[in-house]
N, C-alpha and C positions, 0 to 999 in steps of 0.2 A: 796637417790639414787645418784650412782654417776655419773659425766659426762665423758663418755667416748669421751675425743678429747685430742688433745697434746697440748702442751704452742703454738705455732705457731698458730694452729686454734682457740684458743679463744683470740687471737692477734686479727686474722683476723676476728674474730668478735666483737668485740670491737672496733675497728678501723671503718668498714665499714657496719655490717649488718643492718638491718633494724627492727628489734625488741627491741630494746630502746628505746621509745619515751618518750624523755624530749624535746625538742628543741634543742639539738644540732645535728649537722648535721654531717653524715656520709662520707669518704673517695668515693669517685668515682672508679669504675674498675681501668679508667685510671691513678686515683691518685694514687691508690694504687697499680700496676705496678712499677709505678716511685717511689714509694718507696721500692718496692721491686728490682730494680736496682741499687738503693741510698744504700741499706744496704750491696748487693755482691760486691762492692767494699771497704763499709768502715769497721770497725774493731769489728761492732756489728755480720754483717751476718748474723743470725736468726731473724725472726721476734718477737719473744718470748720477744727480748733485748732490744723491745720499750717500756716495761712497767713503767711507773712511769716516764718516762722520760718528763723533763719541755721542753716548748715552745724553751727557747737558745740554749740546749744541743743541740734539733730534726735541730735547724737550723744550729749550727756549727758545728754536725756528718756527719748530711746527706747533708746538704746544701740544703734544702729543703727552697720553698718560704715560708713567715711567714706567710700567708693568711693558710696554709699547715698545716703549724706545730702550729698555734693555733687550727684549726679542731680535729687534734689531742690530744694535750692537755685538751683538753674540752670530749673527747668521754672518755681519759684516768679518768675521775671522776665518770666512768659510768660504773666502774669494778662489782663493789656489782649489779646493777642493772641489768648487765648483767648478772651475774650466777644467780640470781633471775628469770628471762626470761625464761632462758635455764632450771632451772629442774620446772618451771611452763609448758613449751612446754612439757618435758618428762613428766611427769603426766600426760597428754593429750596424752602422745602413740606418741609424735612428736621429730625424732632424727634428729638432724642436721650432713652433714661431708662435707668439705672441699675439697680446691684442694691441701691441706697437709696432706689429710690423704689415706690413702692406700684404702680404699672401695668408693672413689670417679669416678663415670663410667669414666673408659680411653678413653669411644668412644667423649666424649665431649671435651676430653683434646685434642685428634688427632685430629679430625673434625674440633672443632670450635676455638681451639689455646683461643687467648687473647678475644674473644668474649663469649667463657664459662665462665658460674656464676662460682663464686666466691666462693660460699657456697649455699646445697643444703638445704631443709628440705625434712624429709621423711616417711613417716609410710608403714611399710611393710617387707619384707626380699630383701636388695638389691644384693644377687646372681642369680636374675632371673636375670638382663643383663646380656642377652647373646642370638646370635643370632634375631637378632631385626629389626624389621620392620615398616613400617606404610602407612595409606590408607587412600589417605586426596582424596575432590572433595569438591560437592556444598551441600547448605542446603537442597536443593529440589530434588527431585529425583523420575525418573520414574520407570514402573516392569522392562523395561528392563535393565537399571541401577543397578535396587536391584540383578537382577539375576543373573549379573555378577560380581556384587563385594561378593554376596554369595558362589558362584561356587570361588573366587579367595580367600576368607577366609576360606573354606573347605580344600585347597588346602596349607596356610598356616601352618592350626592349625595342620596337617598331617605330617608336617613335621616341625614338634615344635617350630616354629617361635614363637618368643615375638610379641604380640602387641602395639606399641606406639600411644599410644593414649590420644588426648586433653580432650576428652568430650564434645565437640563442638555439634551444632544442625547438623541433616542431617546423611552424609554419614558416619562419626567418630561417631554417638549418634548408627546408625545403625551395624555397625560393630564392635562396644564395646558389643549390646548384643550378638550377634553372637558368638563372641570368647569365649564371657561366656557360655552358652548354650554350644560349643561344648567342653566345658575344657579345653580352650588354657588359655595361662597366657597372662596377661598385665600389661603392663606400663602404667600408667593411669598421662600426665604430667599437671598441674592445672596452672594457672595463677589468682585463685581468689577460694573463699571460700571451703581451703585447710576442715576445720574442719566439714563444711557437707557433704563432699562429704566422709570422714569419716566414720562416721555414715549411709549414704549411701551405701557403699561398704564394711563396717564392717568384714560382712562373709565373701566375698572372699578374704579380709587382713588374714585376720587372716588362713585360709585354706591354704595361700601361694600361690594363685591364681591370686592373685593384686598386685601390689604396686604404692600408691602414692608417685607423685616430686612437688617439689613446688621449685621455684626460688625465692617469693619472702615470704612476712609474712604471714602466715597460717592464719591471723584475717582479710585479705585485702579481698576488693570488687574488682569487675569487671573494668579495666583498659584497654583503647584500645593498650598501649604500652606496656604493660604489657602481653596482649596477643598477639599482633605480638611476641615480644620478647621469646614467648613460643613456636611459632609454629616454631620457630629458633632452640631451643633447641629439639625439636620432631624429625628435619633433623638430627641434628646433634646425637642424639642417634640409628638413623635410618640407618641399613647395604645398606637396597632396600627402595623407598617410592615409594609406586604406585600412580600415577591421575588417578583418573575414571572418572573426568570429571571437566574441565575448562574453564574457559568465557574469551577471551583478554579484559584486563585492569578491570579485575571483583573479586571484593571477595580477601579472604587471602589468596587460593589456585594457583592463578597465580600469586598474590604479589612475594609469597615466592617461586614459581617456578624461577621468575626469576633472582631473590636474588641468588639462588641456581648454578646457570647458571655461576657466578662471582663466588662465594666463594669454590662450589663443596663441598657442606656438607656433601652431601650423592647421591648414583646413583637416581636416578630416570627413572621408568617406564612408559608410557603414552601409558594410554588406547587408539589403534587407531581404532577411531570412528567418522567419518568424520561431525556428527551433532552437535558435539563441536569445534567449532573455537578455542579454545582455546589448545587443544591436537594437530590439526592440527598443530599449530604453533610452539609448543612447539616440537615439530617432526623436525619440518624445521630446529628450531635452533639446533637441536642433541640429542635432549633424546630419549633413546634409545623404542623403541614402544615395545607393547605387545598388541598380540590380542586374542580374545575371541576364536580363535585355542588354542591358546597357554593355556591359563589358563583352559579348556578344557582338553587341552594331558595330557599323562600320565608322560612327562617329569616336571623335579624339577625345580623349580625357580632358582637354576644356570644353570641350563642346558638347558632352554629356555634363560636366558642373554646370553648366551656361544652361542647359536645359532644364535639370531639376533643378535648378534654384529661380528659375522663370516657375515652373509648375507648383513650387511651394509659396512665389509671392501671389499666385493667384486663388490657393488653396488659402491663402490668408485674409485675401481680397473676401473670397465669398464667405468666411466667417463674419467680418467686419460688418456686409451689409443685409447680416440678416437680422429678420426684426425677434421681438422680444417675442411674438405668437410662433415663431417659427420656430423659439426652443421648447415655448409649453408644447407644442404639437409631437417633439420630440419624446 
């Protein structure tokens, strides 16, 4: 079978992935940035043009520290082992692609710039990205919870929104069957035991109904950095991410709300429902609210954003022109 990727991508993994395991140790994002900086200046340019390349060359081309360019040196012994790996994964139904290859999601390259993986792995057909969403909250959840992020996955699938989704317990385990059940497609993104979840979700892969991401090795266990680091990349595939519900300083869901806040991965909508402290707040600081009117009407998920965010520049408006009596009076 063959591997479909270009010399650049299996550079790039050879260099850095993490499906080698001998004991040598892999390039860093950021190492491997700086060497992709190191190389658009010097006279290589492609990254294809590190192959075989010794420890002296990598330090007199690139000028790369030697701590660097033996890392290097050492992963560069681990060619065969590497295309071993790689059609062992494709036997398994598992493709890998890059941020040098053309069917790499653009919404991760815009979004998340230099905090997007490097290299993705995948089972599934990756032209479902497109039009993308996701609907994070807490593990626990009441009926009147369910009934709203019901009524706001109806209202998704309707208008053929992708679902991005962890598979997390709770509201994401809840709203994964949902989409299934009503026919919507999903993005299903994993941080940990890529190959059962496989078999898992078999049928709807294969129907074109799924598709799994994985960032990291398809044979890894459960990792708490690993799954932050995922719920990173769910924003960042995400056009809209709805809160249905929030705790201050509680869980993954406010972690990464406020991560979000700084980097602006993705819009965010926050269910406003004042028995969550956490959506309260998240309001105060600017995310744009949606309420259970809203997901309700017979208006679209841009045209309720197009709304309240018209109704917040005029709530802004009327602060702006009031006079200074107008707050002592308050």
């Amino acid at each position: 079978m063959r591997i479909r990727l270009n010399l650049d991508s299996i550079a790039l993994l050879l260099f850095c992935s993490d499906i080698v395991v001998d004991g040598s140790h892999p390039l860093t994002s950021d190492e491997w940035y700086e060497i992709e900086r190191r190389l658009r200046t010097s006279s290589l340019k492609e990254p294809s043009r590190l192959f075989g390349m010794s420890k002296d060359a990598l330090v007199q081309i690139l000028q790369v520290d030697e701590y660097i360019a033996e890392k290097m040196q050492a992963r560069s012994l681990d060619y065969d082992k590497l295309m071993y790996a790689l059609h062992n994964l494709q036997n398994e139904g598992i493709n890998i692609t890059t941020t040098y290859e053309d069917d790499y999601p653009k919404e991760l390259r815009h979004s998340l710039k230099r905090r997007a993986p490097l290299f993705l792995y995948y089972i599934g057909d990756l032209s479902i990205l497109n039009k993308m969403v996701s609907i994070v909250g807490p593990h626990l959840m009441d009926r009147k919870l369910q009934g709203v992020t019901r009524a706001l996955v109806k209202k998704l699938v309707s208008e053929d929104r992708v679902l991005v989704n962890s598979g997390s317990k709770g509201i994401e385990s809840y709203t994964l069957k949902l989409y299934t059940k009503l026919g919507g497609k999903i993005v299903c993104f994993l941080s940990d035991h890529m190959l059962d979840k496989k078999q898992t979700y078999n049928r709807l892969i294969r129907d074109g109904q799924m598709l799994l991401l994985s960032a990291v090795d398809p044979y890894s266990f459960f990792n708490v950095t690993n799954a932050l680091d995922r719920n990173i990349y769910v924003c960042g595939l995400s056009e809209y991410q709805f809160v249905t519900a929030a705790h201050i300083n509680s869980g993954g869901t406010w972690f990464t709300s406020i991560q979000n806040f700084h980097y602006h991965w993705t819009t965010q909508l926050v269910y406003e429902d004042a028995m969550y402290n956490g959506n309260m707040r998240l309001m105060e600081m600017g995310a744009l609210k949606i309420s259970k009117n809203d997901i309700h009407s017979s208006l679209s998920i841009d045209q309720i954003i197009e709304k309240n965010q018209a109704e917040e520049r005029e709530e802004e408006v009327m602060i702006d022109q009031m006079s200074i009596y107008d707050f002592i009076e308050e």
